[in-house]
Every structure is written in C-alpha cells, then in structure tokens.
C-alpha positions as CSV (number, residue, x, y, z in Angstrom):
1,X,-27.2,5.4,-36.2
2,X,-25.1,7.9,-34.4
3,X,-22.0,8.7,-35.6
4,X,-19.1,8.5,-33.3
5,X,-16.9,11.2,-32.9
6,X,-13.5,9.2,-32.8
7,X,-11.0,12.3,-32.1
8,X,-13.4,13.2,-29.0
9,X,-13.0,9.2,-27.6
10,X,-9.0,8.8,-28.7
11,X,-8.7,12.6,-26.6
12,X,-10.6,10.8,-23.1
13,X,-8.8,7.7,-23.9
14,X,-5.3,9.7,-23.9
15,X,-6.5,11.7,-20.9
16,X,-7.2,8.7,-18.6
17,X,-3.6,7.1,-19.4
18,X,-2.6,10.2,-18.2
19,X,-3.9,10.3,-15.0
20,X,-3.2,6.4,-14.7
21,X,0.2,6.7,-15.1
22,X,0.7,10.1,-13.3
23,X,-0.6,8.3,-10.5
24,X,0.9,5.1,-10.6
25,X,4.2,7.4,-10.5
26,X,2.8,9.2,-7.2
27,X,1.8,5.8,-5.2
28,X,5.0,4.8,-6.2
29,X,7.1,7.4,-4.6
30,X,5.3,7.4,-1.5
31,X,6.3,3.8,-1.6
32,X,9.6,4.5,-1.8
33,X,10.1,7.8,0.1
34,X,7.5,7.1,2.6
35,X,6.1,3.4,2.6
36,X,3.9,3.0,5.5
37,X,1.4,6.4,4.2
38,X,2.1,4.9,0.6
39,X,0.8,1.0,2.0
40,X,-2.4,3.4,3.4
41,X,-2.4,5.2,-0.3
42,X,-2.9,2.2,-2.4
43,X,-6.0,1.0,-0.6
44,X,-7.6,3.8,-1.4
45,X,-10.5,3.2,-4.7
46,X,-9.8,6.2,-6.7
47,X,-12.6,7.7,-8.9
48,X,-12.4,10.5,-11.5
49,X,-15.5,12.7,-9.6
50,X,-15.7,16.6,-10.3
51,X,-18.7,16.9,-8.7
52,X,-17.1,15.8,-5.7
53,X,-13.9,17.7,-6.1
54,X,-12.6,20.9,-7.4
55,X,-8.9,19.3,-7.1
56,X,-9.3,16.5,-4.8
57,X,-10.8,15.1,-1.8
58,X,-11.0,12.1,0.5
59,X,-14.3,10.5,2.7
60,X,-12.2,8.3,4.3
61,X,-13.1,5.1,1.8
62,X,-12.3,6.6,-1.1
63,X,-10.0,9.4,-3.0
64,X,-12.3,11.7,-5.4
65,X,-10.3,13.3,-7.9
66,X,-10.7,16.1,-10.7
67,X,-9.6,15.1,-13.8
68,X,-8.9,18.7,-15.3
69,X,-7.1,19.8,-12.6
70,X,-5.0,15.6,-12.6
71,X,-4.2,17.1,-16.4
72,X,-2.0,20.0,-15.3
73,X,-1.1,19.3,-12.0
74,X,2.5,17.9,-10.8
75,X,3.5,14.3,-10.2
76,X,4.3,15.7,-6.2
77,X,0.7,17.5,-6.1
78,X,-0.8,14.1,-7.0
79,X,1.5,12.1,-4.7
80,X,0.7,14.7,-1.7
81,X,-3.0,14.1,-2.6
82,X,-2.6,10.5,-2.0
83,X,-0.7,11.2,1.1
84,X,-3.5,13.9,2.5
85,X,-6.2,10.9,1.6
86,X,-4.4,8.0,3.6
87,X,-4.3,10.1,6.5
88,X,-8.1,11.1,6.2
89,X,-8.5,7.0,6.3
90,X,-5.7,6.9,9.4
91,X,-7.2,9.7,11.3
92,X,-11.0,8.3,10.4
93,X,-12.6,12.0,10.1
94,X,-15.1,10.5,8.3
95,X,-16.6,8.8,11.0
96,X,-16.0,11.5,13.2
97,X,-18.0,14.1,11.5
98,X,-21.3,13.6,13.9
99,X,-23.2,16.7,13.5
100,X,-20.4,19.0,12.7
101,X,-20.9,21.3,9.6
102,X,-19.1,19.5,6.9
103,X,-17.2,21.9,5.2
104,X,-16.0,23.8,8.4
105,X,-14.8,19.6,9.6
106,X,-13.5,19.5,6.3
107,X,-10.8,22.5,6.6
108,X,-10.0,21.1,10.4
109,X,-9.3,17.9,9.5
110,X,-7.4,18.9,6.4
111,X,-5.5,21.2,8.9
112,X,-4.6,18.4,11.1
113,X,-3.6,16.2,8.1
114,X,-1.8,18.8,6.4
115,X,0.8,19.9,9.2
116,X,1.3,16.3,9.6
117,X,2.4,15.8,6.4
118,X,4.8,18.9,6.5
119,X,6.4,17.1,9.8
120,X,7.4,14.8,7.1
121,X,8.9,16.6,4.4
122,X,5.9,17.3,2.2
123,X,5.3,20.0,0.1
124,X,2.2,21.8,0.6
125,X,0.5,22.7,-3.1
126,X,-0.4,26.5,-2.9
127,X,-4.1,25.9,-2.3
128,X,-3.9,23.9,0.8
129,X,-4.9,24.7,3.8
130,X,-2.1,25.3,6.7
131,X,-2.1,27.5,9.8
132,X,0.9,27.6,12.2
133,X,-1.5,27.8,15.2
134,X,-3.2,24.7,14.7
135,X,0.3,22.6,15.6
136,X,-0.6,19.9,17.6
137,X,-4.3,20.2,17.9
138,X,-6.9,17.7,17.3
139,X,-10.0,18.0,14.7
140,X,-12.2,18.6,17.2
141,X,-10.3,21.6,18.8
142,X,-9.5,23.2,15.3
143,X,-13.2,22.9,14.4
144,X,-14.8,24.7,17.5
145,X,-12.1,27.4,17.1
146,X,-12.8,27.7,12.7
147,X,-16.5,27.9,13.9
148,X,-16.1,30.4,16.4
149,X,-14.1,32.3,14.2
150,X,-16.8,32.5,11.0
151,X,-19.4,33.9,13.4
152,X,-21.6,30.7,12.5
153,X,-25.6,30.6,13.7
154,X,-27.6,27.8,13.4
155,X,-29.6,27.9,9.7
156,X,-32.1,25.4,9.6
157,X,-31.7,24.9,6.2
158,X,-28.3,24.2,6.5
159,X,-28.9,21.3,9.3
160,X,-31.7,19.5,7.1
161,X,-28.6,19.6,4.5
162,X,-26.2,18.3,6.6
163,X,-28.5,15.5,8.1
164,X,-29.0,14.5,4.2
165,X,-25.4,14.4,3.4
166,X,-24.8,12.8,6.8
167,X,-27.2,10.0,6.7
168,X,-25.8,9.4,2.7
169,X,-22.6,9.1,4.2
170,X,-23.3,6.6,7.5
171,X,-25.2,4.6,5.0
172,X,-22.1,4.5,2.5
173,X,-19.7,3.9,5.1
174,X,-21.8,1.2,6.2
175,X,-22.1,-1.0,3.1
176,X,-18.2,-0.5,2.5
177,X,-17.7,-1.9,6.5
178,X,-19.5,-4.8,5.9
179,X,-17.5,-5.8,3.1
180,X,-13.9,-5.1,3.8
181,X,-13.5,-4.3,7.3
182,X,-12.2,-7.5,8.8
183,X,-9.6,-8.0,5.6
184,X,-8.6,-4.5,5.8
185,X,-8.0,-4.9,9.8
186,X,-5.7,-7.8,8.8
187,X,-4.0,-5.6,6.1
188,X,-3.3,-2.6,8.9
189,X,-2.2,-5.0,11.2
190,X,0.6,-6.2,8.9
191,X,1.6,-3.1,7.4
192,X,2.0,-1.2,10.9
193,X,4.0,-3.6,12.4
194,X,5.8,-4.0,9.1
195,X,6.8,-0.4,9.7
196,X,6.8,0.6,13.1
197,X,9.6,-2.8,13.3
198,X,11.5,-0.6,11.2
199,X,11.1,2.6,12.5
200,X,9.8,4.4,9.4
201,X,6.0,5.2,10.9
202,X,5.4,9.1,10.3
203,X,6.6,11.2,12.6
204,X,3.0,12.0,15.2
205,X,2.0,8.7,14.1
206,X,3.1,6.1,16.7
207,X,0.5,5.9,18.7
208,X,-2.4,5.9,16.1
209,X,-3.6,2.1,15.6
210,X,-6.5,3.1,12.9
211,X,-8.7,0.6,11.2
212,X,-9.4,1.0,7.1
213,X,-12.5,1.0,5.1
214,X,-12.2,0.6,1.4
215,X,-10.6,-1.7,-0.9
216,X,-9.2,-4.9,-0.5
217,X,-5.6,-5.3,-1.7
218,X,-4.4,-8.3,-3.7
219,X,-2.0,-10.4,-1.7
220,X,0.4,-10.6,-4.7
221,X,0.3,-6.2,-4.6
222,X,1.1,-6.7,-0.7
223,X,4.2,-9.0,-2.5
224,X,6.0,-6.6,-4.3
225,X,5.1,-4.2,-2.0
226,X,6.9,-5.3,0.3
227,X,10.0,-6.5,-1.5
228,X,10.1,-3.0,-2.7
229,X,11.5,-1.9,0.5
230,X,14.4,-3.7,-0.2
231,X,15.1,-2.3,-3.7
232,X,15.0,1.5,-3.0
233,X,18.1,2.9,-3.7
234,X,18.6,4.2,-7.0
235,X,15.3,3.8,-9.8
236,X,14.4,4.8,-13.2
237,X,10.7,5.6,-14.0
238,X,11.6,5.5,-17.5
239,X,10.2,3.6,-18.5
240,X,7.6,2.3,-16.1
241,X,6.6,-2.0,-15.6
242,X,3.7,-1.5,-17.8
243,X,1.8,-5.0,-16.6
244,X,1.3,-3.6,-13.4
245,X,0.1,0.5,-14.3
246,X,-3.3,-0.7,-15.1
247,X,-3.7,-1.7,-11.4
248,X,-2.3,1.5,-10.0
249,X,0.8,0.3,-8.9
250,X,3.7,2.2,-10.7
251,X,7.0,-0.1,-10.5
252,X,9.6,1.4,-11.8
253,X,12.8,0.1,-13.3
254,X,15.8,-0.5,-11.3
255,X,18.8,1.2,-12.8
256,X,21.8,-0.1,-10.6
257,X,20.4,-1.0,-7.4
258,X,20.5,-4.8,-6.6
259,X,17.4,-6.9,-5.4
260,X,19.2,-9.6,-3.5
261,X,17.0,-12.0,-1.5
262,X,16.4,-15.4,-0.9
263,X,13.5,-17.3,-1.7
264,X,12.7,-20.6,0.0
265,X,9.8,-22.9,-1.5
266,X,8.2,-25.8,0.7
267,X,8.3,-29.2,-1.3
268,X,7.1,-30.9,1.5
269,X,4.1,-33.9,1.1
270,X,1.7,-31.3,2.2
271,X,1.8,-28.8,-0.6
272,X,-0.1,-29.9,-3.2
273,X,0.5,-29.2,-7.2
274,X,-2.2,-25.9,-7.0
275,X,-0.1,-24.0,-4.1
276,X,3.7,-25.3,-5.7
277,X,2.2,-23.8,-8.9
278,X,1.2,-20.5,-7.1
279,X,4.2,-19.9,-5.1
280,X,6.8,-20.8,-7.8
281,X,4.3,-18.2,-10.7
282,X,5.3,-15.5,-7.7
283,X,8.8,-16.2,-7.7
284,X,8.8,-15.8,-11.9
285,X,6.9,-12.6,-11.5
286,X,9.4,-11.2,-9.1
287,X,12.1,-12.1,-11.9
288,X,10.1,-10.2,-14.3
289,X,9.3,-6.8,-12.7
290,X,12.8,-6.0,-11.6
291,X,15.4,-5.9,-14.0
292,X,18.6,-6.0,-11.4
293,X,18.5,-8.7,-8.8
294,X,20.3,-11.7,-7.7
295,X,17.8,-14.4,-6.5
296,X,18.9,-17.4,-4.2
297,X,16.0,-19.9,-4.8
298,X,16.0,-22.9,-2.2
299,X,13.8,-25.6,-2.4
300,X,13.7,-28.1,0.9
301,X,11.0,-29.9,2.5
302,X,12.7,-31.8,5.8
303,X,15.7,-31.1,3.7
304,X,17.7,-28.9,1.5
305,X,16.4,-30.3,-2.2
306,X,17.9,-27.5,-4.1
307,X,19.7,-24.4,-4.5
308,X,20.3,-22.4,-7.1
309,X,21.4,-18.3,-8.3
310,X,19.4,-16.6,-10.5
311,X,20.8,-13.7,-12.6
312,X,18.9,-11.0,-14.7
313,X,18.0,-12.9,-18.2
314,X,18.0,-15.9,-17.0
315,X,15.0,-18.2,-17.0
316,X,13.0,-19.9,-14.1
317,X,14.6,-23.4,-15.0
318,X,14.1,-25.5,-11.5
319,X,14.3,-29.2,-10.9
320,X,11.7,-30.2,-8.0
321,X,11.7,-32.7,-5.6
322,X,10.6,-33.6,-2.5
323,X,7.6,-34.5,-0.8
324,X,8.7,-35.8,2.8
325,X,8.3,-34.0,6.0
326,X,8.6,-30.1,7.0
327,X,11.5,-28.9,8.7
328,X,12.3,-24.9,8.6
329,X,15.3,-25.3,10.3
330,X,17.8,-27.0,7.3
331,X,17.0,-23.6,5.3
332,X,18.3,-20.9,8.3
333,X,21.1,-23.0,8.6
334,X,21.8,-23.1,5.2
335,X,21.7,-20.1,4.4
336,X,24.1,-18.8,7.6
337,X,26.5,-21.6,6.4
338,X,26.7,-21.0,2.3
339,X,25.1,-17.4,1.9
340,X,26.5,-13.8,2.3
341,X,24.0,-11.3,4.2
342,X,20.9,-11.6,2.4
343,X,18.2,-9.2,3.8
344,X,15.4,-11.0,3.4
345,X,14.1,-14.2,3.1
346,X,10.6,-14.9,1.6
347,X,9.2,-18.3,2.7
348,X,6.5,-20.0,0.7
349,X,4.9,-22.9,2.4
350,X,1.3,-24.3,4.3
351,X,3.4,-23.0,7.9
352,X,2.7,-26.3,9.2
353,X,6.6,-27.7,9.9
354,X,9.2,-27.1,12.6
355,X,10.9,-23.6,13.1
356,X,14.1,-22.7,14.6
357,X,14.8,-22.1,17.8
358,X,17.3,-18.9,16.9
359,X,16.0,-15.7,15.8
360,X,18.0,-15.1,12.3
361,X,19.7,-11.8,11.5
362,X,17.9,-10.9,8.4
363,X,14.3,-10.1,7.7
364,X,11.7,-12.9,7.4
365,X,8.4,-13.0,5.6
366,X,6.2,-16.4,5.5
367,X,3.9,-16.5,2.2
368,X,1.0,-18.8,3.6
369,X,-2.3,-20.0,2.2
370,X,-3.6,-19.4,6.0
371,X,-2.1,-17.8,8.8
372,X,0.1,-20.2,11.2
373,X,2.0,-18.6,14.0
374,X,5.5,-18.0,13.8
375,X,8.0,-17.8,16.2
376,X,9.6,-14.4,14.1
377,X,9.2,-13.1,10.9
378,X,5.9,-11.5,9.3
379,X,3.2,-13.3,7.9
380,X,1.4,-12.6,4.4
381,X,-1.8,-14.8,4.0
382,X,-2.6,-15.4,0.3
C-alpha cells in the first residue's frame, strides 16, 4: 500500500482555502464597488489551470487561473482578474478570434479590456498589458496594427496550430452554448437592466447588449446578490459568512450599515405548501447572512394577513394564514400608509393576482416560480 504523505495533502488542502477565500473576497468587492462587472464575474467557472495560465486568463466561458502566482498575489490583482475575465465574456473575443493568431488577438483584446477597466478606476497589476494609443479602438483595429508592428509572415506551421487550437475552441464553445445559453441570456437580461436602471453600467459600456456562455447561477446567488446593493455602505470581511465561501460568493459582515427592506409573502389559495416553504426558507436565509438589518415581513393574500419587524437575533417566528384570492394592491398601500421609506421590496408569489395601477417610489423585485409580467419592478424566476 502506498503511504500517504499527509503534510504534502494538509499543505494543497491549505493552499486551495486560500485561493477560495482570496477570491470569494475579490467577487465580493466587485460586487460592492462595481456590481454589474461583479454580476458578469461570478458566472464565470473558475479552474486552477497552469498550463493554461502563467497568472491568469479568460476564453470567454471560463477564468483559468495559476495557483502559484493566486498564493502571492493581492486581493485587488485577483479582483482585477475577475474584472479583465467578465469583460472577455462582455466583449465575446472568444468568438471573435476567426483566423487571427491567438496570441497577437490575445494582447488586443486584453488591450481593449484593460483601458476599459482603467476608465473605471482599476488598478492595472505591473504585468498587464496597456498602451495609451489604443484608446478607443476596437480588437480588430488593435490586432491589424500589433501585427503590422511584429513584422508577422505567414508560417505554415503556425496556421495548422492555430486551426488545431481554433477547432478545440469552436467545439468547446459549442457544447458550453448548448447548455447554458438560453438561461444565461435571461440572467444578462436582468442584470443589465438591473444596472443600466440605476445608472451604474461601466463607463464605454452602454451600448454593449452581450450574451454569456458559461455557468448557470443559482437563483438564490442572484438573491443576495441583489439585496447586496442595498447593504453597501460600511462592511467587515472579518470575518467572512462562511456557508456561502464554498460557492465563491464572499459575503461579508455588515459592521454598522442597516439592511432595511420589506418582504411581502403571497398566502394566497394558489401557493401551495412546497413554494410557501421555499419563499419563507429565503426570507430565514436573508436573516442569517447579514448581521444588521431591520426586516418588515408582510404576509397578505387579497388582504394584509400579517405584519411584523424583525430585528437582528431574533427568530423567524410567523403565524400564517390565508389562502383566498391575490390582490397586490393591499401591500403598496400598506406599506405607503404604516412604513417609512423602505428601498426595496421583495415580493414572493406565483405573479398571478392584481397589481397596482401606481408606480411606487421604492425599488421592486417579484420572486416567481415562472415569469409573469409586471407592470414595474424586476422579475427573478426561481
């Protein structure tokens, strides 16, 4: 039997919880500092590859990573590594590459991707690539001009490599597009109009509508999120919401910012004991990742069945009744009548009911089982 060499597996072990939680920490600050690259970030699959990368590098589906250089390298290297992968995936270079010569398409696009993030108050790591001159170009421009300037002729050798590493590539994005492409459409669709409502799209960005290919994100990941736009002020990564680091999401602890939203849950006849179990296990793991908030939770079906204020500490203790008709409307008026500028209002229910006529001053998102259309608001399917 071979003997196992225990310090070898406890020093990998310790070297993967590293990069885990070095970059849960990065997805989490582009969360916070910019959310819509971030929301592009974490659909990213991340794989520890260093045949594939000398630091890092992104085809578009996934984000290839070396794990010597993750050991040393900085919490804001590995969150502008993220950000340089998202917008490989925005800017879909990937599928752009044709016949170009890959490495020359590589230092175009990365280039493009790299001024873009400077526009945005990155911080380039010393290695990257960044030329003044290129401002404003596209890929394609860059590329002819990089190519020109390295005096390249045609090798044949080098064209019956590219082919290869093209035809690996189409076949990979392929089998990825099959998959994921219609979920991940949906996904973009909600997270651009998510930010481009609140003005925070990167600066060149408004105009790209780009389509993703790679993993598909968990509704409840969408959740929190989302919510964690409205809990961004002041946060403590120390220490971190460790039930969520094994995902990749890095959640930190809120030190004296307030969470302050209200939660509505359809009781109506329609929603059966399955969904009222799933929506009211979100609302408990809201109240368990962050550690300051003031939840109003309203329960209503054609009427207001409950209301009550929850505090940090305090349990999910609910009374439920209900099971008549759907009626949206006692819930906005409610709250305008008996609650103090709430931001948000998160709305679990089957959609099928009637809405107000009155578009409400806060923000609005409908947690549904299927998409409905909504009069206003933002729709997360589960």
């Amino acid at each position: 039997m071979k003997k196992i060499n225990y310090l070898v597996v406890e020093l990998f072990v310790k070297s993967i919880l590293v990069h885990l939680e070095k970059i849960a920490q990065a997805k989490s600050k582009l969360m916070l500092e910019h959310p819509y690259i971030g929301s592009v970030a974490t659909a990213l699959k991340l794989e520890n590859n260093a045949q594939k990368a000398l630091t890092f590098f992104s085809d578009g589906i996934s984000l290839y990573y070396n794990g010597e250089y993750f050991d040393t390298a900085s919490v804001e290297e590995i969150t502008f590594a993220l950000a340089n992968g998202a917008m490989h995936s925005l800017f879909k270079h990937d599928k752009r590459l044709d016949k170009k010569v890959t490495h020359v398409w590589q230092a175009a696009t990365d280039l493009v991707v790299n001024h873009i993030l400077v526009q945005n108050g990155f911080t380039l790591p010393p290695y990257a690539y960044f030329d003044e001159r290129f401002k404003a170009m596209y890929a394609e421009e860059i590329y002819d001009i990089l190519k020109d300037e390295m005096n390249m002729s045609p090798d044949p050798n080098d064209e019956e490599a590219e082919e290869a590493s093209q035809q690996t590539q189409e076949n990979k994005v392929e089998t990825y597009t099959d998959k994921t492409q219609a979920t991940l459409e949906e996904y973009f669709e909600q997270i651009f109009q998510k930010y481009k409502h609140q003005g925070e799209l990167p600066k060149d960005l408004q105009f790209l509508v780009p389509e993703y290919f790679s993993n598909t994100l968990d509704w409840k990941d969408l959740l929190h999120q989302y919510i964690a736009v409205y809990a961004k002020s002041t946060y403590s990564f120390m220490p971190p919401h460790m039930k969520y680091l094994y995902r990749g999401i890095y959640l930190p602890s809120l030190s004296s910012n307030l969470l302050r939203i209200v939660i509505a849950v359809d009781t109506s006849g329609s929603i059966d004991e399955t969904l009222l179990a799933t929506f009211l296990a979100e609302v408990h793991s809201i109240m368990q990742i962050y550690t300051n908030y003031e939840i109003e939770l309203i329960t209503a079906d054609a009427k207001i069945q409950s209301h009550k204020t929850f505090f940090p500490g305090e349990m999910l203790d609910y009374t439920l009744s209900g099971g008549g008709g759907t009626d949206f409307r006692p819930v906005f008026h409610y709250i305008d009548e008996n609650l103090n500028y709430p931001t948000l209002l998160l709305y679990f229910t089957d959609g099928e009911g009637t809405f107000p006529l009155h578009l409400p001053h806060y923000d609005v998102l409908w947690v549904m089982p299927k998409h409905n259309d909504v009069p206003f608001g933002e729709v997360l399917v589960l």
